[in-house]
C-alpha positions, -999 to 999 in steps of 0.1 A, spaced: 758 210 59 720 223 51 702 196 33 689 205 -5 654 223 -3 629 205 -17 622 209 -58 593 203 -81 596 199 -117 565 204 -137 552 221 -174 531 242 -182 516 241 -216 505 279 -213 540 293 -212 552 266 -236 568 287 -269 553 320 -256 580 354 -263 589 369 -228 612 394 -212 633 387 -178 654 410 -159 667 403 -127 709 402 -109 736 379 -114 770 374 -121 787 390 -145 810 365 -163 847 367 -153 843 390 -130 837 394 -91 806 420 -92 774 414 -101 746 437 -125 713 440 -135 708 415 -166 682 410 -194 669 385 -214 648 382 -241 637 345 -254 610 317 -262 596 300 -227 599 263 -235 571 258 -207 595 239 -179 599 249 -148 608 243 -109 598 252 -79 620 257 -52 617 268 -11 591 278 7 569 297 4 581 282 -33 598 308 -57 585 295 -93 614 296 -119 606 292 -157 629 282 -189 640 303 -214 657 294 -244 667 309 -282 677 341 -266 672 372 -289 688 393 -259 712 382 -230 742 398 -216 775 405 -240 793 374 -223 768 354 -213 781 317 -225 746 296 -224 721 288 -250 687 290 -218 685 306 -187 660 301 -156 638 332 -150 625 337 -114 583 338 -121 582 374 -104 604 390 -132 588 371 -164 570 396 -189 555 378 -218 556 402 -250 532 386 -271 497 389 -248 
């Protein structure tokens, strides 16, 4: 079994309550294929990095847009595919 790769919690007061955009892949719920999703939301500043090189992953929450059967209240957006709106 691979051991857990190494992950760093942190905040960052710059991102905290900022509008943003994030697209990226995943699962579509209830299903077996996946498809590009969006998001739209307030960053509450969290994150985590994980691997390495580390991939930087940020929190979003109160979700304006998200996917039509998308069940959670936040979502983790990879750093790469974060666009804030209100710069």
């Amino acid at each position: 079994m691979k051991e857990q790769e190494d992950v760093r919690h942190g905040f960052d007061s710059g991102k905290a309550g900022r509008r943003a955009e994030c697209d990226g892949g995943g699962l579509v719920m209830g299903s077996r294929y996946a498809a590009r999703q969006e998001f739209t939301g307030t960053l509450t500043g969290d994150y985590y990095d994980q691997g390495s090189p580390p991939w930087r992953w940020y929190r979003m929450e109160s979700l304006t847009r998200k996917p039509a059967d998308f069940p959670f209240e936040a979502v983790w957006c990879e750093s790469e595919s974060l666009f804030l709106i209100d710069e």
